[in-house]
PyMOL Python script that loads the backbone (N, CA, C, O; Angstrom):
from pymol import cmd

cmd.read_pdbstr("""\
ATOM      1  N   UNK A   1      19.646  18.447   8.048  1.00  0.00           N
ATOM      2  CA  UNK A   1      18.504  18.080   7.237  1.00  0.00           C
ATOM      3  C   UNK A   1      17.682  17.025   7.978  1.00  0.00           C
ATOM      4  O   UNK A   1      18.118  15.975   8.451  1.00  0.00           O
ATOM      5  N   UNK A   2      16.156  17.566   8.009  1.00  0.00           N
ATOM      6  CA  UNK A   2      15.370  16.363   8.738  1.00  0.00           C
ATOM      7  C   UNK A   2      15.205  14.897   8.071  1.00  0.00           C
ATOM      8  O   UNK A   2      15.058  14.794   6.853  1.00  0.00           O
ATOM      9  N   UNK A   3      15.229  14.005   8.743  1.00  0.00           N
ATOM     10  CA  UNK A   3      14.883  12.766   7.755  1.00  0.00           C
ATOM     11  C   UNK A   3      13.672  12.321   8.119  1.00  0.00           C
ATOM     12  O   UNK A   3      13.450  11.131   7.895  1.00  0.00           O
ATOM     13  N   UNK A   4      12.493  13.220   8.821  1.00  0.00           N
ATOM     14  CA  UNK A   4      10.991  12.484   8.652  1.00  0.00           C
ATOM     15  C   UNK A   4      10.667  13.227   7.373  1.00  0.00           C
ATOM     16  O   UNK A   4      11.456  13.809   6.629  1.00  0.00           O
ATOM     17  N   UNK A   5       9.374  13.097   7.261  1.00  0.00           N
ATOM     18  CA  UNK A   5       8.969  13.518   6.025  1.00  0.00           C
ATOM     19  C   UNK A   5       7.140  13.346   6.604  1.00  0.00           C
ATOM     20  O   UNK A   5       6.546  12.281   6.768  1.00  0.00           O
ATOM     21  N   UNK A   6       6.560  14.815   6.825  1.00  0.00           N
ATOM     22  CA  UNK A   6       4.935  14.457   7.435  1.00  0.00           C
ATOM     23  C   UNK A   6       4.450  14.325   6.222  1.00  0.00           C
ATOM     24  O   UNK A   6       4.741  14.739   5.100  1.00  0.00           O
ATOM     25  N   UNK A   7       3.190  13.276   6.962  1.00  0.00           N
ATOM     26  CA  UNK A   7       2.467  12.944   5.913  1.00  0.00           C
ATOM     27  C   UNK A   7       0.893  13.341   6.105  1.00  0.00           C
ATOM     28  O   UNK A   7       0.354  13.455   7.206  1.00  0.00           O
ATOM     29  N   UNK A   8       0.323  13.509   4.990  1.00  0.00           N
ATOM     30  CA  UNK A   8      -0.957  14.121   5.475  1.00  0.00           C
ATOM     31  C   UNK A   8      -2.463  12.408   5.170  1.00  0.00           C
ATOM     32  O   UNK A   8      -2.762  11.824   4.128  1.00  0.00           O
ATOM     33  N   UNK A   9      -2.817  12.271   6.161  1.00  0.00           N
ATOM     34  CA  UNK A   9      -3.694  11.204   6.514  1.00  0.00           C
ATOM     35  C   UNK A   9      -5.194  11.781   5.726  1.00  0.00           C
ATOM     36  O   UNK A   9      -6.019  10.933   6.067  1.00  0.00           O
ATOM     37  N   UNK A  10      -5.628  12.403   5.194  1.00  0.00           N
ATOM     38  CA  UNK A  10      -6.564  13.094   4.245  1.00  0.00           C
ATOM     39  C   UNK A  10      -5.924  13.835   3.020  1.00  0.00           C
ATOM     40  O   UNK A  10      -5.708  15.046   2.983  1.00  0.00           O
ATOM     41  N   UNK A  11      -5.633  12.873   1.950  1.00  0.00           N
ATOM     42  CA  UNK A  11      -5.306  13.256   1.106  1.00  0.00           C
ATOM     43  C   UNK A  11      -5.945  14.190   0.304  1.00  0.00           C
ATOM     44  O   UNK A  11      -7.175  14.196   0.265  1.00  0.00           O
ATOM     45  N   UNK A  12      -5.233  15.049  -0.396  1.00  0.00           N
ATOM     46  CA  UNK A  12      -6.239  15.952  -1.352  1.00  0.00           C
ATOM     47  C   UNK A  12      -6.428  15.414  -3.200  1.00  0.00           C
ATOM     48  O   UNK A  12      -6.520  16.104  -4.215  1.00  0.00           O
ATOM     49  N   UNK A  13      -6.427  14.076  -3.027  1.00  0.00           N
ATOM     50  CA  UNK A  13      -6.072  13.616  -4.652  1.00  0.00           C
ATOM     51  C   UNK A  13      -6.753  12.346  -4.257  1.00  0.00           C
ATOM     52  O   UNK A  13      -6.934  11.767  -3.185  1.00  0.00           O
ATOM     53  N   UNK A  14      -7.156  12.053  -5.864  1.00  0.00           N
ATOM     54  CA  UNK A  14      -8.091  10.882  -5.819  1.00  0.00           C
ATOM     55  C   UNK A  14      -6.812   9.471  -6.055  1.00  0.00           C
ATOM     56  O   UNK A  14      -5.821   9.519  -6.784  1.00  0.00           O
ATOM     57  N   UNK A  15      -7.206   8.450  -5.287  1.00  0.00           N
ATOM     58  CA  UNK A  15      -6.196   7.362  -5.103  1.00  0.00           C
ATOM     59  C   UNK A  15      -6.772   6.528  -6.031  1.00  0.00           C
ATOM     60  O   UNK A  15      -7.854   6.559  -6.617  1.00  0.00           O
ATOM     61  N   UNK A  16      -5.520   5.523  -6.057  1.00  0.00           N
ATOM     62  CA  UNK A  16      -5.559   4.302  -7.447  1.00  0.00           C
ATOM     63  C   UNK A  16      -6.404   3.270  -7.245  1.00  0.00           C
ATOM     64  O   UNK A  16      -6.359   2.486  -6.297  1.00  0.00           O
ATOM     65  N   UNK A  17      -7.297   3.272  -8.281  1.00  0.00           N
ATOM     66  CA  UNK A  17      -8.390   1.861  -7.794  1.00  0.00           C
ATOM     67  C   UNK A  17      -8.128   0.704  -8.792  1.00  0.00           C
ATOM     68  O   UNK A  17      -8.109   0.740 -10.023  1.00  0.00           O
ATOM     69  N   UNK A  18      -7.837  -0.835  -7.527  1.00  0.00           N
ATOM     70  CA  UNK A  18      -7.509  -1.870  -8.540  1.00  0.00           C
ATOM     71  C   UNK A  18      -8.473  -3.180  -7.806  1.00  0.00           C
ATOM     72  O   UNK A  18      -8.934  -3.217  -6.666  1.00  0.00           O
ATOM     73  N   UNK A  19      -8.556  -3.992  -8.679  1.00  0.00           N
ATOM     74  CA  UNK A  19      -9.269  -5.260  -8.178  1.00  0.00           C
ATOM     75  C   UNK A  19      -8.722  -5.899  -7.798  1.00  0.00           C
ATOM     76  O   UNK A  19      -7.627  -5.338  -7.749  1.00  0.00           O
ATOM     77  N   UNK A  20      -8.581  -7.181  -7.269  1.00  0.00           N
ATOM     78  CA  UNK A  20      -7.491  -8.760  -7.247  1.00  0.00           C
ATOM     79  C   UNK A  20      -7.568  -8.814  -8.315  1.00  0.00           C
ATOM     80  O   UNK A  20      -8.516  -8.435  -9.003  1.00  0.00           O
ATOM     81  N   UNK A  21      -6.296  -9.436  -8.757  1.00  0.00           N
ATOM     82  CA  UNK A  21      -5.732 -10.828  -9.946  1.00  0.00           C
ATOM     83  C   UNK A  21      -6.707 -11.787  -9.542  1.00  0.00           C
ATOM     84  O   UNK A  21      -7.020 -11.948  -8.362  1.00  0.00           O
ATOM     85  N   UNK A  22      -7.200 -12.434 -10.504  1.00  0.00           N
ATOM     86  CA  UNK A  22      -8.297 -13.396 -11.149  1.00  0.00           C
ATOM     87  C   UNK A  22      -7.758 -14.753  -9.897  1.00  0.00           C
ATOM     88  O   UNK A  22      -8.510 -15.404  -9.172  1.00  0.00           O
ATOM     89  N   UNK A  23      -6.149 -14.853  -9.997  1.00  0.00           N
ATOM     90  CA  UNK A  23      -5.320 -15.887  -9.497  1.00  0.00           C
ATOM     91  C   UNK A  23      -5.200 -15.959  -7.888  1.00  0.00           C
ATOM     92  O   UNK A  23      -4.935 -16.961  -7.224  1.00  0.00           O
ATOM     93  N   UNK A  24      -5.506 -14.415  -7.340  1.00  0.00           N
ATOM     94  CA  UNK A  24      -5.135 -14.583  -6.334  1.00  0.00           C
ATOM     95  C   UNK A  24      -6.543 -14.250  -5.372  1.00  0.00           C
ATOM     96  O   UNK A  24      -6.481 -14.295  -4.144  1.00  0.00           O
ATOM     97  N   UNK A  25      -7.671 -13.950  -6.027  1.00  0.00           N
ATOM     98  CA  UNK A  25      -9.110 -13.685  -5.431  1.00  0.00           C
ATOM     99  C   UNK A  25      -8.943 -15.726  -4.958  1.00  0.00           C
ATOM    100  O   UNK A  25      -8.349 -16.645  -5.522  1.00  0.00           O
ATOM    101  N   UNK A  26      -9.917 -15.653  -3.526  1.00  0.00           N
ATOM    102  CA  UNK A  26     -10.370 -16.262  -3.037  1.00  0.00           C
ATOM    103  C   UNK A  26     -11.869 -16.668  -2.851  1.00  0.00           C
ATOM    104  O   UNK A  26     -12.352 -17.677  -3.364  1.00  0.00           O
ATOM    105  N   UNK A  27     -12.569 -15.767  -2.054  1.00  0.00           N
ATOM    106  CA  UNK A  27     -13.790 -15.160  -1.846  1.00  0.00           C
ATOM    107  C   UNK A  27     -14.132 -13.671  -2.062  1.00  0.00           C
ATOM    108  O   UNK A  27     -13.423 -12.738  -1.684  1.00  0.00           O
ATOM    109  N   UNK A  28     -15.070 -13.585  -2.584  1.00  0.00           N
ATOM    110  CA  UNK A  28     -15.481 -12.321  -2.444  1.00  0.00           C
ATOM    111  C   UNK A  28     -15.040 -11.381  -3.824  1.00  0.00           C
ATOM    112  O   UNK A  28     -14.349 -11.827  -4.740  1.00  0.00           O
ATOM    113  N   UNK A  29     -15.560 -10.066  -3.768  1.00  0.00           N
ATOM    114  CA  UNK A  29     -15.162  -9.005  -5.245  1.00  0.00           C
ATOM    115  C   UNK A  29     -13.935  -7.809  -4.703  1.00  0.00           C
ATOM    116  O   UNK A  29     -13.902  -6.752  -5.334  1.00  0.00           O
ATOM    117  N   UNK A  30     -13.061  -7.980  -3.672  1.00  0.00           N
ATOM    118  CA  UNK A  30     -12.606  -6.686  -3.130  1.00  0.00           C
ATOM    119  C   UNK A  30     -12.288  -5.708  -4.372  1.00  0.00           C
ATOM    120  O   UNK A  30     -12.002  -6.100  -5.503  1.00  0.00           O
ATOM    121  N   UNK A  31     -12.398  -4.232  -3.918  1.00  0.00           N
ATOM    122  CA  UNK A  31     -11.715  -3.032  -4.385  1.00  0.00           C
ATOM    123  C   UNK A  31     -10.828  -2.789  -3.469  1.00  0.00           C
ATOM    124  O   UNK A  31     -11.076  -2.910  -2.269  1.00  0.00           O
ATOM    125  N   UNK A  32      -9.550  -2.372  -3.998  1.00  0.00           N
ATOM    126  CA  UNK A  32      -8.359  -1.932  -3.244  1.00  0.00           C
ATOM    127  C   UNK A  32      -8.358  -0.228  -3.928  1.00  0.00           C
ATOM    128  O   UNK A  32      -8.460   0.138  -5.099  1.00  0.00           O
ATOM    129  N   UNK A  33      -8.180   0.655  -2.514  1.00  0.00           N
ATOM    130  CA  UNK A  33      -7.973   1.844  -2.727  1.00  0.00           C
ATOM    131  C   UNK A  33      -6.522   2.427  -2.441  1.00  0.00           C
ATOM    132  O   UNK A  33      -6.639   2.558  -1.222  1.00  0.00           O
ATOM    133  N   UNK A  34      -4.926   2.974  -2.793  1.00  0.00           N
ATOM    134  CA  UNK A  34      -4.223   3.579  -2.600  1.00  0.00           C
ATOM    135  C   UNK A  34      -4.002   4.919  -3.072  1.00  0.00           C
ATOM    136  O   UNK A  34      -4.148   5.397  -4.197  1.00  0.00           O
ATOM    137  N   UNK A  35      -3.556   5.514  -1.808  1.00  0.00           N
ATOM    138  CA  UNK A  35      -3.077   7.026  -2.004  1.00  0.00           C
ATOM    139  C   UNK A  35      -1.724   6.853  -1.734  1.00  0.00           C
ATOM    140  O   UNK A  35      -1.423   6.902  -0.541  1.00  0.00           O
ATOM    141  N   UNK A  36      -0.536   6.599  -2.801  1.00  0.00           N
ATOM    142  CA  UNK A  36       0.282   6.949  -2.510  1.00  0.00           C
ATOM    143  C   UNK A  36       1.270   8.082  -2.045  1.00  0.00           C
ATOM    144  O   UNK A  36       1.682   8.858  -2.907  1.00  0.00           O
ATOM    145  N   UNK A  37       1.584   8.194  -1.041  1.00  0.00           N
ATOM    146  CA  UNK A  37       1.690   9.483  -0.611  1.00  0.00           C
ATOM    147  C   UNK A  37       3.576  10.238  -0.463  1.00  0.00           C
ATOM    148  O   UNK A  37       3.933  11.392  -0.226  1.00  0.00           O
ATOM    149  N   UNK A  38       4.436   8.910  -0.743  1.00  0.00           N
ATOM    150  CA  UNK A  38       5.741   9.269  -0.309  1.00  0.00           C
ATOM    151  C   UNK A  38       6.457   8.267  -0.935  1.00  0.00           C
ATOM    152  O   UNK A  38       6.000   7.156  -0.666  1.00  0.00           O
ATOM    153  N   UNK A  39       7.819   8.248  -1.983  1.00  0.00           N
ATOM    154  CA  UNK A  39       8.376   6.831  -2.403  1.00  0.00           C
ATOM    155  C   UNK A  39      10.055   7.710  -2.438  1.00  0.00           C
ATOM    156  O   UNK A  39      10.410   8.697  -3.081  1.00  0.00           O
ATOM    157  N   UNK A  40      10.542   7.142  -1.795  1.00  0.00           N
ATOM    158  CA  UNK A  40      12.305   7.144  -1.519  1.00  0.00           C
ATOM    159  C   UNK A  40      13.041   6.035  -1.669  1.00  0.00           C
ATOM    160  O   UNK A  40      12.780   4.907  -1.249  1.00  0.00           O
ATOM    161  N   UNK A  41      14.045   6.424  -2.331  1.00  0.00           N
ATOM    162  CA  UNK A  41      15.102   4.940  -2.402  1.00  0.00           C
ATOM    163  C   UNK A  41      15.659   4.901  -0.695  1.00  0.00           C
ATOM    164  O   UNK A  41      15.791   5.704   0.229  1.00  0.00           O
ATOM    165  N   UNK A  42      15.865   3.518  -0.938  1.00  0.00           N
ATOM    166  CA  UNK A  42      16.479   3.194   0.898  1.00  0.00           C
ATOM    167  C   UNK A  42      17.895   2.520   0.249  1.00  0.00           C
ATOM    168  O   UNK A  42      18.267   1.647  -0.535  1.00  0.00           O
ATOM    169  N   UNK A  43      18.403   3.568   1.151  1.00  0.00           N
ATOM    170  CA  UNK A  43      19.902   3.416   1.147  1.00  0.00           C
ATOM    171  C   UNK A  43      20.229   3.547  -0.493  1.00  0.00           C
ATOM    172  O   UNK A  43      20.037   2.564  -1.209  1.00  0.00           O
ATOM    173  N   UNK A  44      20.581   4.430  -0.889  1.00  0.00           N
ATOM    174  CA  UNK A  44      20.537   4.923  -2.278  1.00  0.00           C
ATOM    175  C   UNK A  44      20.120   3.513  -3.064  1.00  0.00           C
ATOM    176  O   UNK A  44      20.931   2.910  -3.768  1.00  0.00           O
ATOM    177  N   UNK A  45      18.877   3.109  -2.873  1.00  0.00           N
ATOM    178  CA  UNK A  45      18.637   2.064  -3.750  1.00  0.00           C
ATOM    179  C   UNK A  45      18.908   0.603  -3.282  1.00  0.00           C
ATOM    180  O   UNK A  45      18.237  -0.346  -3.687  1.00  0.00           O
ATOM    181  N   UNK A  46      19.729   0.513  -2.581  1.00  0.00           N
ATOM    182  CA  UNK A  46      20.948  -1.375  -2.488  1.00  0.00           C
ATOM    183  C   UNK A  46      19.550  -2.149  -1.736  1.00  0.00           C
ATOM    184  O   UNK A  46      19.447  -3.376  -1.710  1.00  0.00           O
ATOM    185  N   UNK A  47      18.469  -1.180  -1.117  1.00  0.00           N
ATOM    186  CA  UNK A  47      16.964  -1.918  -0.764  1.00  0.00           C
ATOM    187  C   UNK A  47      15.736  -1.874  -2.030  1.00  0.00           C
ATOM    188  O   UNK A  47      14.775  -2.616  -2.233  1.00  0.00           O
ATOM    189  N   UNK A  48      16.136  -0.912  -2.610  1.00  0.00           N
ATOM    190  CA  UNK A  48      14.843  -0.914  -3.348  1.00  0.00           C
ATOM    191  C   UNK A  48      14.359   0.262  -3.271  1.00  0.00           C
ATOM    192  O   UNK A  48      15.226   1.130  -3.377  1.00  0.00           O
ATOM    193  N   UNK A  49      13.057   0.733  -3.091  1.00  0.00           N
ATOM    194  CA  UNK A  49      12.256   1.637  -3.009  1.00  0.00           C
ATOM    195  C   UNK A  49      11.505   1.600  -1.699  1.00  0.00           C
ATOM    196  O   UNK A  49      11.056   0.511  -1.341  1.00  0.00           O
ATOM    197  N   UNK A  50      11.336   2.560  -1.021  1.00  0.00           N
ATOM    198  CA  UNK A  50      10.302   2.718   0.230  1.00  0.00           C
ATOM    199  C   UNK A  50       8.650   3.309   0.120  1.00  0.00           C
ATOM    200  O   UNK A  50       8.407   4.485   0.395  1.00  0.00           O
ATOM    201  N   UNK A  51       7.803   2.559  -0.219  1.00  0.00           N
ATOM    202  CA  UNK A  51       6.702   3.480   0.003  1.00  0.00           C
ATOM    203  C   UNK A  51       6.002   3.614   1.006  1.00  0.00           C
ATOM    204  O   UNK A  51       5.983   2.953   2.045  1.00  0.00           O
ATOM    205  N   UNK A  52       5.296   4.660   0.629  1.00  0.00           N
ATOM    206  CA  UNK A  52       4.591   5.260   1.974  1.00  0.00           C
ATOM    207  C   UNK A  52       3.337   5.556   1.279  1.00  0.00           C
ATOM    208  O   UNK A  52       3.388   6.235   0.254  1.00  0.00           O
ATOM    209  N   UNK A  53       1.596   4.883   1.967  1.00  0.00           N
ATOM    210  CA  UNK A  53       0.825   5.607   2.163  1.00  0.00           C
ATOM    211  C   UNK A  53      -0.498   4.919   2.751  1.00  0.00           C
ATOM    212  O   UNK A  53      -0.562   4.142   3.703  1.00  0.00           O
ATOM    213  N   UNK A  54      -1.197   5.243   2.210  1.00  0.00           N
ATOM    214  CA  UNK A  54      -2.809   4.641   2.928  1.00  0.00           C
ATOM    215  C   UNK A  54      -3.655   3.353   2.050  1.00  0.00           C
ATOM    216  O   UNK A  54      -4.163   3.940   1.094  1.00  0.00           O
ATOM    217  N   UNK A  55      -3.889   2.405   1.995  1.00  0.00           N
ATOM    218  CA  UNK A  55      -4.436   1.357   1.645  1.00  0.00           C
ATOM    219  C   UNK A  55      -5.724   0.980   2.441  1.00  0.00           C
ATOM    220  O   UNK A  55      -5.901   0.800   3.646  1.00  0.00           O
ATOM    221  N   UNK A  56      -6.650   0.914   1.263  1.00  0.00           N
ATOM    222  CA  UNK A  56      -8.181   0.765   1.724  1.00  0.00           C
ATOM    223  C   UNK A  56      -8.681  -0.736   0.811  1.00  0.00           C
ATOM    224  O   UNK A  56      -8.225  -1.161  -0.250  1.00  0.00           O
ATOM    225  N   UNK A  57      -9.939  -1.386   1.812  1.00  0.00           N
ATOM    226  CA  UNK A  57     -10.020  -2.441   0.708  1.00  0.00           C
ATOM    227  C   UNK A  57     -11.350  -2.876   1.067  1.00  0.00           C
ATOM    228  O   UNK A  57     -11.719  -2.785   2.238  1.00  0.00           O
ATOM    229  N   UNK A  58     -12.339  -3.484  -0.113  1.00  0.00           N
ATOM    230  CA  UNK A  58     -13.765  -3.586   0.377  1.00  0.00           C
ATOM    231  C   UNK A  58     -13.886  -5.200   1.222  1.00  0.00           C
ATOM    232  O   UNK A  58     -12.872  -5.856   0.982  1.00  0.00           O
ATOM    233  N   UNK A  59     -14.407  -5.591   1.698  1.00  0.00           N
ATOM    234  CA  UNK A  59     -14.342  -6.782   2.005  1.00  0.00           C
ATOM    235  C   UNK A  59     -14.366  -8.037   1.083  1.00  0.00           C
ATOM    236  O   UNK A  59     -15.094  -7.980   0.091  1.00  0.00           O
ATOM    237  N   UNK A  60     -13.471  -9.431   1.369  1.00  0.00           N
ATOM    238  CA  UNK A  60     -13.063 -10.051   0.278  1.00  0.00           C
ATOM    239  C   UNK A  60     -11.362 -11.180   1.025  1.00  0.00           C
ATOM    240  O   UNK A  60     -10.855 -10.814   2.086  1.00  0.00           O
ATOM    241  N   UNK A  61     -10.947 -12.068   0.476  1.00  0.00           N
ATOM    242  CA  UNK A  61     -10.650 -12.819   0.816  1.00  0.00           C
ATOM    243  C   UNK A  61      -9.090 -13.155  -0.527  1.00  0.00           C
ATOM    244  O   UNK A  61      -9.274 -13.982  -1.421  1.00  0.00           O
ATOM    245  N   UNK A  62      -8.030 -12.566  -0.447  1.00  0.00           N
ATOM    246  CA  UNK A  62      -7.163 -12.607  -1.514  1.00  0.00           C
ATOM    247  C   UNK A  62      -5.794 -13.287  -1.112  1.00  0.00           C
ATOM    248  O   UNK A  62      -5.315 -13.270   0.022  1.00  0.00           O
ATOM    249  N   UNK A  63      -5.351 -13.771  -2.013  1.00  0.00           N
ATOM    250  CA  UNK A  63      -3.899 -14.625  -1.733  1.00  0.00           C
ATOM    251  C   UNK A  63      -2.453 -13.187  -1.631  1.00  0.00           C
ATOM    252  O   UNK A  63      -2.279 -12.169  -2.301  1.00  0.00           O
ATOM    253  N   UNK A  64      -1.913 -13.618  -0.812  1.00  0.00           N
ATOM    254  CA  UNK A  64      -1.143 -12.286  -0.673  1.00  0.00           C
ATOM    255  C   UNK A  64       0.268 -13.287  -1.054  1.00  0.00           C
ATOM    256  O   UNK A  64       0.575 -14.252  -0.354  1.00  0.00           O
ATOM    257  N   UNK A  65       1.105 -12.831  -2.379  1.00  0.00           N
ATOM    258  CA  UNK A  65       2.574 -12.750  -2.332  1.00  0.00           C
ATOM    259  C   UNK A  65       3.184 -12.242  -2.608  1.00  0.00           C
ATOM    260  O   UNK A  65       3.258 -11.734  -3.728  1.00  0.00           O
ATOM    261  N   UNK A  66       4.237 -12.082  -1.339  1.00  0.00           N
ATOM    262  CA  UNK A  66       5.220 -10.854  -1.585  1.00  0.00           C
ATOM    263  C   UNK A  66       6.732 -11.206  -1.842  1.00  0.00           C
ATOM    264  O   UNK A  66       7.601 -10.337  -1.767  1.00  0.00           O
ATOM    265  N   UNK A  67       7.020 -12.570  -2.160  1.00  0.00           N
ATOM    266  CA  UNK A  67       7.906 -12.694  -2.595  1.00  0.00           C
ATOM    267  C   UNK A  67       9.491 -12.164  -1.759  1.00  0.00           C
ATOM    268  O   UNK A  67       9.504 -12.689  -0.645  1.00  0.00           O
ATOM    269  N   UNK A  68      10.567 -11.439  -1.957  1.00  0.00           N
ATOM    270  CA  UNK A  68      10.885 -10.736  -0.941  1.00  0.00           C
ATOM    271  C   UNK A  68      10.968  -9.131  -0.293  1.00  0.00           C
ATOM    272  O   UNK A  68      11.892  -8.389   0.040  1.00  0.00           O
ATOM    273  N   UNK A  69       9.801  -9.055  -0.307  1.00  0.00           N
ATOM    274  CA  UNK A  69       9.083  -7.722   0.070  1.00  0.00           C
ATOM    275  C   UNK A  69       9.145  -7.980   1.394  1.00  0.00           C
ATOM    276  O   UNK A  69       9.020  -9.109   1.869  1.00  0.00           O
ATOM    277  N   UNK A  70       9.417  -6.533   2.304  1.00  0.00           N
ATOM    278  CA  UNK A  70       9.308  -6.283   3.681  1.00  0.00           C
ATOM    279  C   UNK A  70       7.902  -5.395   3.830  1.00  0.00           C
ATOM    280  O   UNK A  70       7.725  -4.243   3.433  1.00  0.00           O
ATOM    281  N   UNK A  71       7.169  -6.066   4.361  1.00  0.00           N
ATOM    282  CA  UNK A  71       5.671  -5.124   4.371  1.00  0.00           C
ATOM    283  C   UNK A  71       5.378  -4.447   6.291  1.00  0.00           C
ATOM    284  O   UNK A  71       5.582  -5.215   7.231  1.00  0.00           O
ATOM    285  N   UNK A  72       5.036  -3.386   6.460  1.00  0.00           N
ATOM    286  CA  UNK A  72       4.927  -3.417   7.938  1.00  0.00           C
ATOM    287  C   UNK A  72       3.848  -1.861   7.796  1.00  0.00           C
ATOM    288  O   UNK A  72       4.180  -0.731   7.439  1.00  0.00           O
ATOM    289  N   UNK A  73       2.119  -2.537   8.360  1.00  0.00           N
ATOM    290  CA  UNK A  73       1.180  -2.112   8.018  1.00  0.00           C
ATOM    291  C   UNK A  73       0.866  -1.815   9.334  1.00  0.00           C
ATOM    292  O   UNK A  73       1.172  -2.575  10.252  1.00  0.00           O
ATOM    293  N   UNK A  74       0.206  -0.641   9.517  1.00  0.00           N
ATOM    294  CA  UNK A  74      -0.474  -0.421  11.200  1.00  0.00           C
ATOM    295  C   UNK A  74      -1.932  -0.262  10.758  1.00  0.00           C
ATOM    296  O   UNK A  74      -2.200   0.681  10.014  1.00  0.00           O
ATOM    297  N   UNK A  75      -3.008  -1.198  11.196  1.00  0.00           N
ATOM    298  CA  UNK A  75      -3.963  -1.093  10.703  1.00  0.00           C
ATOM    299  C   UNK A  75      -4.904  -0.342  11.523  1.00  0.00           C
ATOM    300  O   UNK A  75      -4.872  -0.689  12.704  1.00  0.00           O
ATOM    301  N   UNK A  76      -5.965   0.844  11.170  1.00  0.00           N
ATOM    302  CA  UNK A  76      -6.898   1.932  11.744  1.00  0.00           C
ATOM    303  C   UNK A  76      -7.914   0.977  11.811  1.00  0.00           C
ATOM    304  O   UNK A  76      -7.911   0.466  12.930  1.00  0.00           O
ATOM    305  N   UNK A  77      -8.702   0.563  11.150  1.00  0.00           N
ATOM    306  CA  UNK A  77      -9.649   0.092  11.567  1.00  0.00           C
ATOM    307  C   UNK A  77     -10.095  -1.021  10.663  1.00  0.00           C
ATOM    308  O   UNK A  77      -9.316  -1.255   9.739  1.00  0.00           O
ATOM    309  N   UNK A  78     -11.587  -2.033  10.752  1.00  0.00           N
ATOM    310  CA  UNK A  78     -11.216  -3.135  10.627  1.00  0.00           C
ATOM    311  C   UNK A  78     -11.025  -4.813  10.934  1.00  0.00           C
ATOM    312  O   UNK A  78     -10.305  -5.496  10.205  1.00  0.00           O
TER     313      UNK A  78
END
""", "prot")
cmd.dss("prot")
cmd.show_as("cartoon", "prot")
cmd.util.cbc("prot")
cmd.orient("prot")
């Protein structure tokens, strides 16, 4: 059994649109766009959940916490 899983970079579904928290805006009005595209437990769960997909955002200035979240983003452009 393979363990990649392709993903398609042009989604065919409209993605989730959210603003910043009031708390964590800095500067600016951003829109955040996600297409979630893939969510697996890691290691039956003892990590959590894995997601997978594409994150878009308008320009804007926001407090980021992740508490203990492992985040690892390859950014296209930007």
């Amino acid at each position: 059994m393979a363990n990649l899983v392709p993903l398609s970079l042009t989604p065919d579904f409209a993605p989730r649109e959210d603003k910043a928290l009031p708390e964590r805006l800095l500067d600016g009005n951003p829109v955040f766009r996600t297409w979630e595209l893939d969510t697996a437990l890691a290691e039956a769960a003892k990590w959590g959940k894995i997601r997978t997909g594409i994150w878009e955002a308008t320009p804007g200035t926001t407090r980021s916490i992740k508490g203990e979240t492992f985040e690892f983003c390859y950014l296209i452009s930007g």
